[in-house]
Every structure is written in structure tokens, then in C-alpha cells.
C-alpha positions in Angstrom: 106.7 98.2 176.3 107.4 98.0 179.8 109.9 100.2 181.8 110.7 97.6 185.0 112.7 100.2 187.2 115.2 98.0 189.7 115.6 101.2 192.2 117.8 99.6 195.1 115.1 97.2 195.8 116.6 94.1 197.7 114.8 92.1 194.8 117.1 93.8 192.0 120.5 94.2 193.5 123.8 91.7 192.8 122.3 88.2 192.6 119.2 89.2 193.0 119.2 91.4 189.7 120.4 88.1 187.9 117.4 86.1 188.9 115.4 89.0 188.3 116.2 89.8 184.9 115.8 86.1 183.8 111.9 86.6 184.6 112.0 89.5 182.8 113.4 87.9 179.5 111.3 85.0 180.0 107.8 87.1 180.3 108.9 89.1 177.3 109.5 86.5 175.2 106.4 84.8 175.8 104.4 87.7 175.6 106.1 89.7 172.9 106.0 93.0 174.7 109.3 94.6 175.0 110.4 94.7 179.0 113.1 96.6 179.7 115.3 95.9 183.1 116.6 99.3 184.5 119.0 98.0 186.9 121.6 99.7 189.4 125.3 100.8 188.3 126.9 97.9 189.7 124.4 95.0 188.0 124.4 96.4 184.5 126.9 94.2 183.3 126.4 90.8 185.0 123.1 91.4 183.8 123.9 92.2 180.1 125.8 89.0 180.2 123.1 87.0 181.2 120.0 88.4 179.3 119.7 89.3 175.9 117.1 91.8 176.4 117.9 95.6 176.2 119.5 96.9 179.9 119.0 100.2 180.7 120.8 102.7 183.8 118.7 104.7 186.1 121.0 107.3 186.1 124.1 109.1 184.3 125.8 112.7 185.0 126.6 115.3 183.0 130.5 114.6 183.5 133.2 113.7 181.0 136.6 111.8 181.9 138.6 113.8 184.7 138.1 114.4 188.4 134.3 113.8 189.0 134.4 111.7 192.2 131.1 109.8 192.8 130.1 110.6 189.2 128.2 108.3 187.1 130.1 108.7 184.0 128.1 107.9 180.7 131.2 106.0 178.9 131.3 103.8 181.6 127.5 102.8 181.7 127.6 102.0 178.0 130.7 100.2 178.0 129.6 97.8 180.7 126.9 97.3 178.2 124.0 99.8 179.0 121.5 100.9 175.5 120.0 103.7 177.9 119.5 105.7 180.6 116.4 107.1 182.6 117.0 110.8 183.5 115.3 113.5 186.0 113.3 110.6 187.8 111.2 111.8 190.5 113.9 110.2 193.0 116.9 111.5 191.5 116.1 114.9 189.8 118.6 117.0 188.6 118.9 120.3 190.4 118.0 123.0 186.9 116.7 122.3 183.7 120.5 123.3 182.7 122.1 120.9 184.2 119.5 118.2 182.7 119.9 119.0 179.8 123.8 118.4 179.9 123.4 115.1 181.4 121.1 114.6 178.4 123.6 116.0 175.9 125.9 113.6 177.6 124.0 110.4 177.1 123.2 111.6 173.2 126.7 112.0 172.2 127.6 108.5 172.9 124.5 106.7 172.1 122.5 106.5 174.9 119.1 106.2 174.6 116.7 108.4 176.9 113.8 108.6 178.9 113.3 111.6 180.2 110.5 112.1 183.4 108.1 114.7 184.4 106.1 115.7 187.1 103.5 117.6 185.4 102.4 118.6 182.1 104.1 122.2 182.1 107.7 119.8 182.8 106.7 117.4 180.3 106.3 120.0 177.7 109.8 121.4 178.5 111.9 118.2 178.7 110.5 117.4 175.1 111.9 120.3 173.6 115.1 118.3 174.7 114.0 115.9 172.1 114.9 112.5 174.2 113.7 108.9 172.8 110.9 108.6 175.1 108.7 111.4 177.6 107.1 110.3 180.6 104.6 111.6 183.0 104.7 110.3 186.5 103.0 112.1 189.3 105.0 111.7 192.6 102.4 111.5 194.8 101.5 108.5 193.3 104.1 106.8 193.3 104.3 103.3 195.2 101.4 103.8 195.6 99.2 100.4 196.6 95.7 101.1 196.0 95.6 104.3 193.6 97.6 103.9 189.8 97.6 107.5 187.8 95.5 105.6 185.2 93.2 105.5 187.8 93.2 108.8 189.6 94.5 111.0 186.5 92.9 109.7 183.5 92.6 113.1 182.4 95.9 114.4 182.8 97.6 110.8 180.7 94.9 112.5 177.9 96.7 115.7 178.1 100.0 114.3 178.3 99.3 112.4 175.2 98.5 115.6 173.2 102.1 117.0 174.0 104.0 113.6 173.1 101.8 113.6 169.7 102.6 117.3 169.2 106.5 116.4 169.5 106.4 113.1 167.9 107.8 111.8 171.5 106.4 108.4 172.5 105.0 108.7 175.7 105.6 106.5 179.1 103.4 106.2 181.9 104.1 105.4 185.4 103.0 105.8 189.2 101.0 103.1 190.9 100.3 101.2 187.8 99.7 97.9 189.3 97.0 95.9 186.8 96.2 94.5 183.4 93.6 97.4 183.7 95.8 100.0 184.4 98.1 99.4 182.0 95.1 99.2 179.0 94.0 102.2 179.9 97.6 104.0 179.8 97.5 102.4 176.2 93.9 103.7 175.6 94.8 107.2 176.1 97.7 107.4 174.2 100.9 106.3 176.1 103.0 103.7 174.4 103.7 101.8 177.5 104.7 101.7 181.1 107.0 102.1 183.8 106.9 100.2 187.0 108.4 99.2 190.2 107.4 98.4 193.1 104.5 95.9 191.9 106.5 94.0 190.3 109.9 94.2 192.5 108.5 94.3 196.1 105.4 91.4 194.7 105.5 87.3 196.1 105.5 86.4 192.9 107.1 89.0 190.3 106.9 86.8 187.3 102.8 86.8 187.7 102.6 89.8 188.1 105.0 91.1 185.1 102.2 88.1 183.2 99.3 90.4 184.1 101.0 93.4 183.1 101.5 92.4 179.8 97.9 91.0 179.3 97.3 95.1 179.6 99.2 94.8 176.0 96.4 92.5 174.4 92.7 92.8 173.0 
């Protein structure tokens, strides 16, 4: 499965996100790997009424109904039509593990399914104990990165990571740089159930070829 993250790339926002997300549903249904569009607030339900893939938010608080300016309240995400929500990504952390752990309290209670990041394997052992749907390790340093992919530079460390998402029965996501068929085999090879990505495929000339050679990562 792929992860596409939408960030506030110029590529993924209003219109944009529309066109976007039709690529997406087209290159998953050739391909048969699940791709799911992680788009802002404001796009998740044009974009749930135009796709019939699974939409995901990059972000919810841990607020209920009441004075919260600014808030990203979870009711609202999954009303517009949201099945999930990324938490603690490297661009948006939450301040404590406390205070993580609320927002992913939050998104449980209402059905919100989560993805939970790490930055290194001592983080990625603690958010599991949080028991979200899916764990995943993404050095920062790596991220956006051009010519280095953490299947390339940390091969090691995805191994490691692996052990702790078997040990907690925690499917395992792997992002940072990932920009290749080759990367994304190797993710697979060493234990991670798929990827997440964005800038390849957001910032690329031609997204839809490169979300195709992404998913050949997915085949023999």
C-alpha cells in the first residue's frame, strides 16, 4: 500500500487535489495496490465525492465540540468523509507523548483509522504501545530528500523497525526519500507493508508515472 501524503503542495490543494486524486484511483486500480490520498482539511470532501478510494486527513486534535478555535476537530474530518488520519508526522508533531496519545484516543473513539510516525526506533517502540492501525518509521533528515531514500541509506534500521511492528502485530510504513521501484521492494523486503510518499510523486512532471513505478516496487 501506498501512503500518497498531499502536504500543502500546490499539486494537491482545491482543484488540484481533484485532478490529483483521479491519478491516484486510476494507478490503484490498474495496479491493485491500495493508494491512499492524504489530502488537506479543506479537499477531503470534494475529494471523497469524486474518488472511491479511501481519503485520509494529515492531521486531527485532541479536541471535542466547544471552544477550540483553529482546532481540527476529529467529528468533523470524518463527517466530510475522512476513514483516517496520520498523527505525530515529522512536520506536525505533537508537543508530549500525552497529548498524542489524546489526539489518538480521539480519532479511535469515532472510527478513525491511524497511522502513527516515528523518528527513531526508541519512538516507534512507544507510539506502538498506543496500539494505532499502522507504525511508521521516517527519518527526518531524509525527508524530501532527492538523491538518498531511507531504503537506501538505513537499510538496517527498516530491519530493526520491522522487529518492533512484528513484536506488536503493527503493520509497518516506510517513508523518507523513497523515490523508486527499488526503494520501495526493498521497504517490502525487510518487512514494511508499504510506503509513504510525497514529494516524488507531488512535486514530479509527471505524477501518474511515477505513482506506475512505485507500484512496480509491489510486484515480482
Amino acid at each position: 500500500m501506498i501512503f500518497l501524503n498531499y502536504k500543502t503542495y500546490e499539486s494537491g490543494t482545491g482543484d488540484t487535489a481533484l485532478a490529483m486524486s483521479a491519478i491516484v484511483e486510476e494507478v490503484s486500480h490498474l495496479s491493485g495496490v491500495k493508494i491512499i490520498p492524504v489530502v488537506q482539511v479543506a479537499d477531503i470532501r470534494e475529494v471523497v465525492s469524486n474518488v472511491s478510494v479511501e481519503v485520509w486527513t494529515q492531521k486531527i486534535d485532541p479536541v471535542t465540540f466547544g471552544a477550540h478555535t483553529g482546532s481540527i476537530l476529529p467529528e468533523s474530518v470524518l463527517e466530510d468523509g475522512a476513514r483516517g488520519t496520520f498523527l505525530n508526522h515529522s512536520e506536525n508533531r505533537f508537543s508530549d507523548f500525552d497529548t498524542l496519545a489524546k489526539a489518538h484516543d480521539r480519532a479511535k473513539e469515532i472510527g478513525l483509522k491511524t497511522l502513527i510516525f516515528a523518528k527513531d526506533l526508541e519512538e516507534l517502540e512507544k507510539v506502538s504501545s498506543l496500539n494505532p492501525d499502522y507504525i511508521s518509521y521516517e527519518p527526518p533528515a531524509l525527508i524530501g530528500s532527492k538523491d538518498k531514500s531511507v531504503a537506501s541509506a538505513e537499510p538496517e534500521i527498516i530491519t530493526k523497525a520491522s522487529v518492533i511492528s512484528k513484536k506488536s502485530g503493527i503493520p509497518l510504513i516506510v517513508g523518507a526519500g523513497v523515490h523508486s521501484a527499488d526503494d520501495v521492494r526493498t521497504c517490502l523486503e525487510l518487512g514494511a507493508v508499504g510506503i509513504a510518499v510525497a514529494s516524488d510523486v507531488m512535486n514530479a512532471k509527471d505524477p501518474r508515472r511515477e505513482l506506475l513505478d512505485l507500484v512496480r516496487g509491489f510486484t515480482a
